[in-house]
Structures are given as C-alpha cells and as structure tokens.
MARVOKOL-760376 format. One record per atom (N, C-alpha, C): atom name; z, x, y; residue number from 1. Coordinates in nm, 3 decimals. Atoms other than C-alpha are relative to their C-alpha. Last residue first. Layout:
MARVOKOL-760376
<"CA"; <Z; X; Y>; NUM>,
...
end
This chain:
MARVOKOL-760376
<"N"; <-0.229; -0.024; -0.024>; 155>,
<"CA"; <-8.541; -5.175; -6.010>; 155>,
<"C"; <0.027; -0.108; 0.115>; 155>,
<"N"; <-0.089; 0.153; -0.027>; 154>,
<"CA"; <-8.871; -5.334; -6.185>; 154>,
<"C"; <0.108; 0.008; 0.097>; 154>,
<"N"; <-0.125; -0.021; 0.123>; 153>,
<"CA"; <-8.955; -4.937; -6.299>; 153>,
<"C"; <0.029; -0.165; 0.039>; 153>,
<"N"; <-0.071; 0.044; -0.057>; 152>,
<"CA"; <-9.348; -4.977; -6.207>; 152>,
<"C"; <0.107; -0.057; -0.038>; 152>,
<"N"; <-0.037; 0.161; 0.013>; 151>,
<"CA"; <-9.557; -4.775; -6.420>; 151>,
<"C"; <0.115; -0.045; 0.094>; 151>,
<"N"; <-0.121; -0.015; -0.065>; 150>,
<"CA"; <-9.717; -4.415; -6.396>; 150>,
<"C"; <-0.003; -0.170; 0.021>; 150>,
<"N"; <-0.016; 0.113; -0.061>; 149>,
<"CA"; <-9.955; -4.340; -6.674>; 149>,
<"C"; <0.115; -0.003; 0.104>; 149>,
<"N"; <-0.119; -0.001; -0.033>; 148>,
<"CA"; <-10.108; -4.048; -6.855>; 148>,
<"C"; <0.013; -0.119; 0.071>; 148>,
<"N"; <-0.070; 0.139; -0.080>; 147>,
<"CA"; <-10.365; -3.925; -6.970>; 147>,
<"C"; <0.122; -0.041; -0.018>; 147>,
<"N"; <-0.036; 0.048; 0.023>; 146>,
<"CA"; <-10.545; -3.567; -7.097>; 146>,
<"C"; <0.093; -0.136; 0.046>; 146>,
<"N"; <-0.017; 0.111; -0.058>; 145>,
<"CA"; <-10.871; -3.428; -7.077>; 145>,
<"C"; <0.107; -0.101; -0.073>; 145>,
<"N"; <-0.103; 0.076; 0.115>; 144>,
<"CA"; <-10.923; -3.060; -7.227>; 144>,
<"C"; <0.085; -0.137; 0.117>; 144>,
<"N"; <-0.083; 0.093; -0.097>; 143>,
<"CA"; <-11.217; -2.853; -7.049>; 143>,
<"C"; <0.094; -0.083; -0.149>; 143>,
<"N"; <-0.036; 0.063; 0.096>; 142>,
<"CA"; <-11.444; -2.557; -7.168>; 142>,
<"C"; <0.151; -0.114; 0.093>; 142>,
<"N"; <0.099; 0.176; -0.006>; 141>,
<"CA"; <-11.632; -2.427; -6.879>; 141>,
<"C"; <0.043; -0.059; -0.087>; 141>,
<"N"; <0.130; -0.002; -0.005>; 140>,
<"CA"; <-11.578; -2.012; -7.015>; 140>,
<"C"; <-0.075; -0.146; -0.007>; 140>,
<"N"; <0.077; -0.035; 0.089>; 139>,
<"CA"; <-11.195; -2.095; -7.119>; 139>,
<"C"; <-0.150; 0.023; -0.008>; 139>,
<"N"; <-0.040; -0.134; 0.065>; 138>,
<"CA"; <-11.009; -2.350; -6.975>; 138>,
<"C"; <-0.107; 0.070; -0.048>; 138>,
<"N"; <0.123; -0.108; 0.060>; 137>,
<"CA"; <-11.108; -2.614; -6.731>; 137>,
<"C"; <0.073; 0.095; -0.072>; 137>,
<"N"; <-0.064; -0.092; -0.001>; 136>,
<"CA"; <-10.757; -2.911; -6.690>; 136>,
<"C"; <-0.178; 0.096; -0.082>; 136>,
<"N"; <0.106; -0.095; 0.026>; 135>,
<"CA"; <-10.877; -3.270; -6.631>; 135>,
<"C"; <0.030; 0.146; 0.005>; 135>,
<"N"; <-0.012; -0.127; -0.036>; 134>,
<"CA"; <-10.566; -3.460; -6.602>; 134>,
<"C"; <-0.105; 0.074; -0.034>; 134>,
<"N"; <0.016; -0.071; 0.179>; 133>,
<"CA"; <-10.620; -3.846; -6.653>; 133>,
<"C"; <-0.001; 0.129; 0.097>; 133>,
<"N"; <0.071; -0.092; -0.049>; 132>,
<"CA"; <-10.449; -4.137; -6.471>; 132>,
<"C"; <-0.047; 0.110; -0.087>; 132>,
<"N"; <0.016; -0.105; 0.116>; 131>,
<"CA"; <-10.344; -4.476; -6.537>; 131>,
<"C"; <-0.064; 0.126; 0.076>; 131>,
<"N"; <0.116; -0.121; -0.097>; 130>,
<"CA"; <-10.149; -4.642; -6.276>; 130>,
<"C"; <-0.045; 0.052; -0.069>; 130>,
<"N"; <0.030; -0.079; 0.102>; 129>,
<"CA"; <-9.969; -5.003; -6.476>; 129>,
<"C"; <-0.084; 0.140; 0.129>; 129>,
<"N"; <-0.074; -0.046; -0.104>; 128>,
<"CA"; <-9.849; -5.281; -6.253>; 128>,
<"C"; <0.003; 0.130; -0.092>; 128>,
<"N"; <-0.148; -0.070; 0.087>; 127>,
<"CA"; <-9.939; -5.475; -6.571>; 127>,
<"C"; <0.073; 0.081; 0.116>; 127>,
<"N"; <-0.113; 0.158; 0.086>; 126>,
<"CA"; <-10.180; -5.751; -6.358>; 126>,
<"C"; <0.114; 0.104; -0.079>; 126>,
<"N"; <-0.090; 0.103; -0.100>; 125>,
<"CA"; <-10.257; -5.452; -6.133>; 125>,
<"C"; <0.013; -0.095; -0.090>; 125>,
<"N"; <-0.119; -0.102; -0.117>; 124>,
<"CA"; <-10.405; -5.123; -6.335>; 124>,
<"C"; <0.148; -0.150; 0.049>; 124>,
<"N"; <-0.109; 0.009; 0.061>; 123>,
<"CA"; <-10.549; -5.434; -6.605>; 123>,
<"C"; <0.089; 0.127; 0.074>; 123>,
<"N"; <-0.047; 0.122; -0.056>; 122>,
<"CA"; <-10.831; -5.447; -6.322>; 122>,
<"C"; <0.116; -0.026; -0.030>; 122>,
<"N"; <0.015; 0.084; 0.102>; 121>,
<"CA"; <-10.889; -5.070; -6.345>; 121>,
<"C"; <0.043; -0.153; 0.059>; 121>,
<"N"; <-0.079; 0.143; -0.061>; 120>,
<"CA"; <-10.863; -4.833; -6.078>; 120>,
<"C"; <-0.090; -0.095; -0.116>; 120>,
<"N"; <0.084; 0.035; 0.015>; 119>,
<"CA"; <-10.956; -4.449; -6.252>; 119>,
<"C"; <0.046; -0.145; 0.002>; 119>,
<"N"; <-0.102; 0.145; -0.020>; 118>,
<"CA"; <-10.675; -4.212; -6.069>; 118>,
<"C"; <-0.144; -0.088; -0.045>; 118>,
<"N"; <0.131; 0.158; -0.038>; 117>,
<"CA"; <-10.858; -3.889; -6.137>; 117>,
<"C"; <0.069; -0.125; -0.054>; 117>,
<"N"; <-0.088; 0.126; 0.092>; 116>,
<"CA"; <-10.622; -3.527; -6.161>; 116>,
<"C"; <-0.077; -0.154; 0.065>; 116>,
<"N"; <0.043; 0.084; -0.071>; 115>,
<"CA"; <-10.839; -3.209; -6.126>; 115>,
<"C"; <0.071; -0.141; -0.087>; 115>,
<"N"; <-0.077; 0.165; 0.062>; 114>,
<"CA"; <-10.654; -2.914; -6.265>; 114>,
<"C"; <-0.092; -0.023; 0.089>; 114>,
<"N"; <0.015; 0.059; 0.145>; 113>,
<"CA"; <-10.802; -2.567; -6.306>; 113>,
<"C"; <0.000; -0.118; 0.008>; 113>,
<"N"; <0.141; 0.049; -0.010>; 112>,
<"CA"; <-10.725; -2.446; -5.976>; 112>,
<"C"; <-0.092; -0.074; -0.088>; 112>,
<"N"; <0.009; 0.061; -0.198>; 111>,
<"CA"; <-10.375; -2.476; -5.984>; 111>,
<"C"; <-0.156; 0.003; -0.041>; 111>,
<"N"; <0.091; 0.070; 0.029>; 110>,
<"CA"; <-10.259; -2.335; -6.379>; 110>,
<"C"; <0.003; -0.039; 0.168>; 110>,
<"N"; <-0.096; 0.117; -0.092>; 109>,
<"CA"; <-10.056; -2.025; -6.371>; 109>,
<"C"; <-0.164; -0.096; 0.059>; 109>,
<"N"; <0.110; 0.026; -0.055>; 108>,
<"CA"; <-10.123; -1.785; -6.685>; 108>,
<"C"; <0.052; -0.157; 0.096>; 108>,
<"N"; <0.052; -0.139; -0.125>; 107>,
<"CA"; <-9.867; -1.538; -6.771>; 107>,
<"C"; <-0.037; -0.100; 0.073>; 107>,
<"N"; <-0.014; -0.169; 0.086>; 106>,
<"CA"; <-9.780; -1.742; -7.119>; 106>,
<"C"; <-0.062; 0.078; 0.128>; 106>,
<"N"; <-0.017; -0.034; 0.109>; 105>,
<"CA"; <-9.805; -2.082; -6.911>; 105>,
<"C"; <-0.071; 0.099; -0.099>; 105>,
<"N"; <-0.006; -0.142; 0.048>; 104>,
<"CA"; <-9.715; -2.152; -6.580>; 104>,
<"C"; <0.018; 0.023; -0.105>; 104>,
<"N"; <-0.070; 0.011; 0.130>; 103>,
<"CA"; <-9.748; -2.482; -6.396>; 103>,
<"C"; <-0.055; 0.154; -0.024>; 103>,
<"N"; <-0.071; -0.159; 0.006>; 102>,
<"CA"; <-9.796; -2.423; -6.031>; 102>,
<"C"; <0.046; 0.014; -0.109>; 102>,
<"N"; <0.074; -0.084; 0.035>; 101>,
<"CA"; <-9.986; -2.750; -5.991>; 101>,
<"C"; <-0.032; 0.116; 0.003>; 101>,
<"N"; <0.098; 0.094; 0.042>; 100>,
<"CA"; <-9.811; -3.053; -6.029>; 100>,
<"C"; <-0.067; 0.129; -0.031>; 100>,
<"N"; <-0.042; -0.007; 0.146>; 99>,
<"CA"; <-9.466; -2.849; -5.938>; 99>,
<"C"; <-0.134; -0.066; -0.070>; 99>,
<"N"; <-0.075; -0.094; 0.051>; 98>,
<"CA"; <-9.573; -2.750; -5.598>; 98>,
<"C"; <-0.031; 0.017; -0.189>; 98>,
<"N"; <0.150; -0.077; 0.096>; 97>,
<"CA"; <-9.794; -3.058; -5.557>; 97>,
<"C"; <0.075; 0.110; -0.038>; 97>,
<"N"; <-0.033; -0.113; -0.026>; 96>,
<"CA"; <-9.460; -3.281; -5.529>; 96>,
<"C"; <-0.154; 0.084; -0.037>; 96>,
<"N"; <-0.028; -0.064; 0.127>; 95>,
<"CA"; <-9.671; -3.616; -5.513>; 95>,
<"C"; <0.040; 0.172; 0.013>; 95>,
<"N"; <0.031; 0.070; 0.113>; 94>,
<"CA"; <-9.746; -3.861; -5.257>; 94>,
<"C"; <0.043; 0.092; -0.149>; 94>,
<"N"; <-0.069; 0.112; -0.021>; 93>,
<"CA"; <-9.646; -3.739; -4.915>; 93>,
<"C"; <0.035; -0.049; -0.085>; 93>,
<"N"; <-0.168; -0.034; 0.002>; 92>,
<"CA"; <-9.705; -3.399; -5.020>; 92>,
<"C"; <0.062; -0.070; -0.003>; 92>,
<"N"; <-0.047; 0.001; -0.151>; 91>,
<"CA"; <-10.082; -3.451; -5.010>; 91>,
<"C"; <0.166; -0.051; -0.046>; 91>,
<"N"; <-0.114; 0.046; 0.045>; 90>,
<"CA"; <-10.302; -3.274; -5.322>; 90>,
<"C"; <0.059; -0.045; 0.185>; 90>,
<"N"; <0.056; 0.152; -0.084>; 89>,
<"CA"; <-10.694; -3.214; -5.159>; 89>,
<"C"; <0.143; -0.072; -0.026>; 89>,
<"N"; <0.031; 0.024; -0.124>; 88>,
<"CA"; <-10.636; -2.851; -5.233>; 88>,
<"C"; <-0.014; -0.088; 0.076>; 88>,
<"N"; <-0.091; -0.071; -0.062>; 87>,
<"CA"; <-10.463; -2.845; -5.583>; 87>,
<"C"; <-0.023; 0.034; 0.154>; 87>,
<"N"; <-0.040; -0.104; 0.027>; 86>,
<"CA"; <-10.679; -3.134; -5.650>; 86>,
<"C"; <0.102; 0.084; 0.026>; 86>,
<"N"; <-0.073; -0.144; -0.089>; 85>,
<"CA"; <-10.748; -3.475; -5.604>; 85>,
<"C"; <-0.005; 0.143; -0.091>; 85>,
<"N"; <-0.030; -0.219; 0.055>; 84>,
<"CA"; <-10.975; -3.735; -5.740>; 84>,
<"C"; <0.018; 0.090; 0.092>; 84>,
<"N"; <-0.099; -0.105; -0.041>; 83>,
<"CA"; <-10.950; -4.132; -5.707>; 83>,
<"C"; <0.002; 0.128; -0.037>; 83>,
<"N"; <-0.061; -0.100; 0.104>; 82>,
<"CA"; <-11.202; -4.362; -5.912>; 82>,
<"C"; <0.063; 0.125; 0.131>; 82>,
<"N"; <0.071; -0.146; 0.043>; 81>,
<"CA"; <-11.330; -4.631; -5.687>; 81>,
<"C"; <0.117; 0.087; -0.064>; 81>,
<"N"; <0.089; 0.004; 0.129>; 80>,
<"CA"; <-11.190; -5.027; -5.694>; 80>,
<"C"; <-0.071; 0.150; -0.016>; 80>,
<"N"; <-0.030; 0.085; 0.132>; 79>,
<"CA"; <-10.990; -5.026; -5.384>; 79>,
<"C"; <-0.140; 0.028; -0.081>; 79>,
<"N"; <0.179; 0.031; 0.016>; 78>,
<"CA"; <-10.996; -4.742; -5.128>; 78>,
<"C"; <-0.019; -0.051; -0.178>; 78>,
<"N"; <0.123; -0.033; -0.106>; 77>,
<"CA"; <-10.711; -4.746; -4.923>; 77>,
<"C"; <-0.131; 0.010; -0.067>; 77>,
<"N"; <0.047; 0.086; -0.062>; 76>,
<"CA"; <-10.549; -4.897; -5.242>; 76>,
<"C"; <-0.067; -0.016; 0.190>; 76>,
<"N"; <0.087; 0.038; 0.044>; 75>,
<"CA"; <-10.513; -4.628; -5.410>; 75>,
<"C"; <-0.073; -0.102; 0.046>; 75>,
<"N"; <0.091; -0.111; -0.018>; 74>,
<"CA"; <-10.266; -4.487; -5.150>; 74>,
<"C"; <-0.140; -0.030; -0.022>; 74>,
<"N"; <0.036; -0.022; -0.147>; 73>,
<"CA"; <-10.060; -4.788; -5.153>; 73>,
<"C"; <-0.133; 0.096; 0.001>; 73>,
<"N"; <0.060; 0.149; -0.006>; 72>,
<"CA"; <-10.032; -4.806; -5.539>; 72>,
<"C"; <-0.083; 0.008; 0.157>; 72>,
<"N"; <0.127; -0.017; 0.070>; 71>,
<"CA"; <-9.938; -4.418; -5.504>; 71>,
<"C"; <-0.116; -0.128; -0.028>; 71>,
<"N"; <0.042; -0.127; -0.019>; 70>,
<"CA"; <-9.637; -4.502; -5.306>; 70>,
<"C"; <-0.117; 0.042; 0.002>; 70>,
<"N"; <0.001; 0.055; -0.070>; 69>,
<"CA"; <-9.511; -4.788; -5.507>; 69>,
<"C"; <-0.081; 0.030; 0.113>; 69>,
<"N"; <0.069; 0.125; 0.004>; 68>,
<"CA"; <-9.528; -4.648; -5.812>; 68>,
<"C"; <-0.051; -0.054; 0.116>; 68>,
<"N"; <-0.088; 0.111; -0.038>; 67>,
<"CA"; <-9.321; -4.317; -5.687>; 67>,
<"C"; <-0.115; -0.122; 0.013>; 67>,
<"N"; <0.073; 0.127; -0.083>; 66>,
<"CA"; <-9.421; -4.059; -5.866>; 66>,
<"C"; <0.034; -0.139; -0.009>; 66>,
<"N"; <0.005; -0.042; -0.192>; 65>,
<"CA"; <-9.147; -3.778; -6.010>; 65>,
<"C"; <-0.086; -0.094; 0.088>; 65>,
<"N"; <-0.158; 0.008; -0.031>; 64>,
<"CA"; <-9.107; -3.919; -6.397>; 64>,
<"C"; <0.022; 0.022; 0.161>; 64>,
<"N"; <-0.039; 0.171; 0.026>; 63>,
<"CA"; <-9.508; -3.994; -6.443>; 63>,
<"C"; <0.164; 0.025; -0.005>; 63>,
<"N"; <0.083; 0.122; -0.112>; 62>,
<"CA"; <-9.637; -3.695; -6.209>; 62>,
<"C"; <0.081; -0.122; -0.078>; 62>,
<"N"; <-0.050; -0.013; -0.160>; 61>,
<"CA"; <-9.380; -3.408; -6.346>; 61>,
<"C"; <-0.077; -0.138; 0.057>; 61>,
<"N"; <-0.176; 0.020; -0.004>; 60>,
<"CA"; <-9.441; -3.525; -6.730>; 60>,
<"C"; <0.023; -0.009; 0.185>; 60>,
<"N"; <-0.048; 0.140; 0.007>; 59>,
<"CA"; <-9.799; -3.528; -6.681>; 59>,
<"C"; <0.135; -0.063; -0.035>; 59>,
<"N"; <0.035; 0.067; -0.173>; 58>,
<"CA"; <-9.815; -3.194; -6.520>; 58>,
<"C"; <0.008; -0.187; -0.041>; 58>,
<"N"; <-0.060; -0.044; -0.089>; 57>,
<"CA"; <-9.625; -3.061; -6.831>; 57>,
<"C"; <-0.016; -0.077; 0.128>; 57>,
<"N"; <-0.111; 0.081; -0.012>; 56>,
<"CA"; <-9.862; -3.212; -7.069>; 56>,
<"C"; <0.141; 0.032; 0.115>; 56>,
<"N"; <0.067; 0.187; -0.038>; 55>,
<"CA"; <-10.161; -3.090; -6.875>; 55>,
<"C"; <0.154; -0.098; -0.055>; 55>,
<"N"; <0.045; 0.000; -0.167>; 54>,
<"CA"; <-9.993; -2.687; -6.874>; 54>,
<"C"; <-0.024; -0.163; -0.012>; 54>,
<"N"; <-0.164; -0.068; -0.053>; 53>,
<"CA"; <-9.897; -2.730; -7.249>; 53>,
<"C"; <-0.020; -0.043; 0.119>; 53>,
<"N"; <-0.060; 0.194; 0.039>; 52>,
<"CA"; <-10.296; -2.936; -7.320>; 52>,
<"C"; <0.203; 0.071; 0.028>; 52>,
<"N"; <0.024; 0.100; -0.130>; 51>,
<"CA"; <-10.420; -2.581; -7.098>; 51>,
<"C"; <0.085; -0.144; -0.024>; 51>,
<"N"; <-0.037; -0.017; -0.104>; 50>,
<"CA"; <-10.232; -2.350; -7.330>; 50>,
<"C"; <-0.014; -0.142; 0.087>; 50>,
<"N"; <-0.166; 0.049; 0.021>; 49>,
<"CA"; <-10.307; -2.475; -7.674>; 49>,
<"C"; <0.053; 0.007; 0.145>; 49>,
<"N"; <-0.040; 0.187; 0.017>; 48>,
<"CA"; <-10.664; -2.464; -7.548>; 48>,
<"C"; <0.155; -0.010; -0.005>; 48>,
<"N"; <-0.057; 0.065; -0.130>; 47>,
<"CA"; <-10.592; -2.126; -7.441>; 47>,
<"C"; <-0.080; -0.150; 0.028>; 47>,
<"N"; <-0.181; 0.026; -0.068>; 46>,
<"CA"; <-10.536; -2.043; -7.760>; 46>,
<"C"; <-0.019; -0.035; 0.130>; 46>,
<"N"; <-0.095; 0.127; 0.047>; 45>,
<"CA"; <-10.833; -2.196; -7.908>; 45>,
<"C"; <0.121; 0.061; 0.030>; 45>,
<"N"; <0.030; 0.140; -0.053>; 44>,
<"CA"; <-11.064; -2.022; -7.675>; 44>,
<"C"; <0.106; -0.117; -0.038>; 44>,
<"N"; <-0.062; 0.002; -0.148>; 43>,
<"CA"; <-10.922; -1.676; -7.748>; 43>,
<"C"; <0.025; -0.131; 0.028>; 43>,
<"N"; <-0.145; -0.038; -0.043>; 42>,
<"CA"; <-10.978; -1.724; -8.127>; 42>,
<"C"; <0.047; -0.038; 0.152>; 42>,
<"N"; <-0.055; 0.149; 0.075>; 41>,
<"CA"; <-11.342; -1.894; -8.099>; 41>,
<"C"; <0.180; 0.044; 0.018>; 41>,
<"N"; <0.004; 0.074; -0.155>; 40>,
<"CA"; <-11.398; -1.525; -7.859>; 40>,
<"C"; <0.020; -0.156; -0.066>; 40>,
<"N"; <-0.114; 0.005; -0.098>; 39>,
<"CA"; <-11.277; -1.363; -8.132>; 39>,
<"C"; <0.001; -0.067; 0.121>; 39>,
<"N"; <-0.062; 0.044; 0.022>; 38>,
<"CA"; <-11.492; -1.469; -8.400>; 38>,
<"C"; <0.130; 0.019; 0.111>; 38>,
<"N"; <-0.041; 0.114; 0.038>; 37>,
<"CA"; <-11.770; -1.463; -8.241>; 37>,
<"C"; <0.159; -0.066; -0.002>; 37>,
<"N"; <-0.026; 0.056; -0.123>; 36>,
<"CA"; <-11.722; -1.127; -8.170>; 36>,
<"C"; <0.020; -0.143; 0.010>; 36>,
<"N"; <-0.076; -0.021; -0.056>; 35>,
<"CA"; <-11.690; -1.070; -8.521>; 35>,
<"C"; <0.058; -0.052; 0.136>; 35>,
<"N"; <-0.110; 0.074; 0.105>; 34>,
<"CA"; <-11.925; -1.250; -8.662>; 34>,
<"C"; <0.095; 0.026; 0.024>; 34>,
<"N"; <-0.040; 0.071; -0.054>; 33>,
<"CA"; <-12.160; -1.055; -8.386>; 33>,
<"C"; <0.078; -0.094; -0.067>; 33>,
<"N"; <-0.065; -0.002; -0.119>; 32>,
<"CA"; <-12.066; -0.717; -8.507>; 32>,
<"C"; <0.027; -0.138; 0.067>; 32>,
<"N"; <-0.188; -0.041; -0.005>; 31>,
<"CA"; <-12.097; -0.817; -8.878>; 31>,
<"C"; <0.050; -0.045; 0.165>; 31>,
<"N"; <-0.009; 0.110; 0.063>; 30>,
<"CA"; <-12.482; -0.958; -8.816>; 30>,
<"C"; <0.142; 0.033; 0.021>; 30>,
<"N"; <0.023; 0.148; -0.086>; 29>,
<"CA"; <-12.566; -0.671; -8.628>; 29>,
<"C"; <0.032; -0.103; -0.049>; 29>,
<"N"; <-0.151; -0.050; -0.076>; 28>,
<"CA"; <-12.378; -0.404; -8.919>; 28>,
<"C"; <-0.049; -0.129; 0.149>; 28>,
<"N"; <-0.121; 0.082; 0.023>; 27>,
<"CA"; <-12.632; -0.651; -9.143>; 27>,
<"C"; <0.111; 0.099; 0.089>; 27>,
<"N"; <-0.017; 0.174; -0.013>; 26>,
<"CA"; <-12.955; -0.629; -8.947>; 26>,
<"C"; <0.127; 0.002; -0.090>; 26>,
<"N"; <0.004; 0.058; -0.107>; 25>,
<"CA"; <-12.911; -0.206; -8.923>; 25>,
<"C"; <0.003; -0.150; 0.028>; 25>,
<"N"; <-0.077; 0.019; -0.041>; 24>,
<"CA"; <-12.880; -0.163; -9.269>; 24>,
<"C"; <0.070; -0.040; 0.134>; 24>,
<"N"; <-0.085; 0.119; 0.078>; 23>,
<"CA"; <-13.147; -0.333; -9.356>; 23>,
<"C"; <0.136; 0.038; 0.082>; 23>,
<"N"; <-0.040; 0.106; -0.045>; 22>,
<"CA"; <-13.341; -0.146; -9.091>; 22>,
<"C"; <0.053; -0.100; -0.075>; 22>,
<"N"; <-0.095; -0.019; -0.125>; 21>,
<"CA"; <-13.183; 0.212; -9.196>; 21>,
<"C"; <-0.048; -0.177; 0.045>; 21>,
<"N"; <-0.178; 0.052; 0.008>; 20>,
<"CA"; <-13.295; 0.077; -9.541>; 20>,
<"C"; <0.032; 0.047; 0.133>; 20>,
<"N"; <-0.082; 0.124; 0.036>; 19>,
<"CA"; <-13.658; 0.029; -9.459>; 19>,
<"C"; <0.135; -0.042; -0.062>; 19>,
<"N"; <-0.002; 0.102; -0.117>; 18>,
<"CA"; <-13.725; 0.333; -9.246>; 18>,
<"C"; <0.086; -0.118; -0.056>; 18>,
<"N"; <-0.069; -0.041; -0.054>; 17>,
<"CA"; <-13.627; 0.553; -9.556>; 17>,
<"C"; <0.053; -0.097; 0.157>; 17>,
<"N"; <-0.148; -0.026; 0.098>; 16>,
<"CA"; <-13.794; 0.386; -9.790>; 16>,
<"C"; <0.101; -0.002; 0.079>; 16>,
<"N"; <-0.027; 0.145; -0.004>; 15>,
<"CA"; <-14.110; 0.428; -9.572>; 15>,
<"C"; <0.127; -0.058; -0.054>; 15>,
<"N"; <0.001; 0.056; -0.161>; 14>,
<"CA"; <-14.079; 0.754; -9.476>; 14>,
<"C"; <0.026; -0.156; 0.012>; 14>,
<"N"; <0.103; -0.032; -0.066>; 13>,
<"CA"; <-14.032; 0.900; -9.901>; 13>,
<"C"; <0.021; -0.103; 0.139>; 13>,
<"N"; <0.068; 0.120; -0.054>; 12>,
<"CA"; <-13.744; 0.936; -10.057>; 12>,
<"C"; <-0.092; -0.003; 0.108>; 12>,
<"N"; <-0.069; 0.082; -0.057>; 11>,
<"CA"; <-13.639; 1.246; -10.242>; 11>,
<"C"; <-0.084; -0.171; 0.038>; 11>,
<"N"; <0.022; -0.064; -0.127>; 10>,
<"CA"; <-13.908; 1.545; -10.366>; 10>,
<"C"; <0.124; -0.079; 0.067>; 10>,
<"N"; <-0.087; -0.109; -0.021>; 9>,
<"CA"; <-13.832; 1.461; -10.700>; 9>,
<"C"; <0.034; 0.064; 0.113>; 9>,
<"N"; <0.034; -0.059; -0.087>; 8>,
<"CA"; <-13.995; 1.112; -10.701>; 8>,
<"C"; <0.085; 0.172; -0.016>; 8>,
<"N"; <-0.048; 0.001; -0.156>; 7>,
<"CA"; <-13.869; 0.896; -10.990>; 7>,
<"C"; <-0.091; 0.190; 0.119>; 7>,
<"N"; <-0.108; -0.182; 0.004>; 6>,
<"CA"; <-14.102; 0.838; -11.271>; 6>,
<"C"; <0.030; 0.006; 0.140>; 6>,
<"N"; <-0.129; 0.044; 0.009>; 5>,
<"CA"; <-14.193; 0.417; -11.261>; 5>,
<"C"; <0.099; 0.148; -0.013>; 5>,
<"N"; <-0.023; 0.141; -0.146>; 4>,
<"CA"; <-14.570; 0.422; -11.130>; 4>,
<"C"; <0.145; 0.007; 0.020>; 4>,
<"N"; <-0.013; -0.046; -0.129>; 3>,
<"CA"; <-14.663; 0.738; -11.399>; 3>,
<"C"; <0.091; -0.060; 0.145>; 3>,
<"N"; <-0.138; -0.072; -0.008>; 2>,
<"CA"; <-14.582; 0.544; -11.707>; 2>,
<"C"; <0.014; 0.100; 0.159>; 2>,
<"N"; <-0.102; 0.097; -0.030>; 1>,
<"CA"; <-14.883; 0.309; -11.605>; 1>,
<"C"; <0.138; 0.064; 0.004>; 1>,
end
C-alpha cells in the first residue's frame, strides 16, 4: 500500500502529462472566448449609444422640419397601411432627406441604416397627431426603435 503514494523519480508519466496540457488547454479556450465576448458586448453597446444619438437627431429634424399638412396628404394616398421609406425611397417634396439621413455620429454616417414607418392609426386624425417610428440596424442585425410624432401647430 505504501508503494501507491511514493512519488515517481523518473518525472511524470504520458498520461499526466496529456491531462494537464488538456486542462490547460479548456481554460486558456474558455478565457479567449470571455474575452471576445466581452468585446464584441462592448462594441455593440456603443454603437447602441450611437444609433439612439443618430435616431434622436433624425427625430428632431422630422418633427421641427415636417410640414403636418404635407405628410397628412401623402399618407393619405394610401389610407389605413403602415408607410415605409428610406434613404432611397425618401422624396424631397416631403422631408429634407439630406439632413434625415446624413446624420453623423463619432465617424459613422447613418443613411442606410434608417427605415422610418408612418403606422396610420385612428387616434392619428381625431388629435391631428402623425406618429412615426425610426428603425435604425446597428451592430451585426441588432436594431434600436425609436418614436416620434409630428402634430399640427393650429397657426
């Protein structure tokens, strides 16, 4: 029995040897991807902060620059369906696209990203109310959906 527990003199024997390189091997894999992980969660949440910058931005320019009146019209070529433009389907008549969707933030210049969806409600027309929402992709398909309104000033 005293035999089982005297250490080896020769070193460590094949097996030993295998089974810590694969320990150590499953935890530097484990590290690496905790890492990566962790940076690609990083990236993502800054350019979240980005895209809702960029979306509030474009909803400033659309609800101080659109003209109620204008856009009512528009919607109403095709009553009761949900409305969606882009930086390609945008029309000049109706809304500076320039500034809608040339926003620019930390390098990064938002246009293709955006999709803005006019969703016709019933309470749209008894308040004289336009709601709309900014769909903005960031980030490997990740998206940040924010709204907005354009109301009719009385003048």
């Amino acid at each position: 029995m005293i035999a089982l527990f005297k250490l080896n003199k020769l070193g460590f024997s094949t097996l030993e040897a295998i089974a810590s390189v694969v320990i150590i091997s499953l935890v530097l894999v484990a590290a690496v991807t905790i890492t990566i992980n962790l940076r690609n969660q990083t990236i993502a949440t800054e350019k979240r902060f980005e895209a809702v910058e960029a979306g509030t931005r474009i909803r400033t320019n659309i609800s101080t620059n659109a003209d109620y009146d204008l856009v009512k019209a528009w919607l109403d070529l095709t009553p009761g369906e949900e409305v969606t433009f882009n930086v390609n389907s945008c029309d000049e008549m109706l809304f500076n696209c320039s500034v809608i969707f040339n926003v620019l933030v930390n390098d990064t210049v938002y246009d293709e990203e955006i999709t803005i969806v006019f969703p016709q409600t019933d309470d749209s027309i008894e308040y004289k109310i336009i709601h709309y929402q900014i769909l903005i992709v960031y980030y490997n398909s990740r998206d940040v959906l924010i709204e907005g309104m354009i109301y009719d000033t009385y003048a």
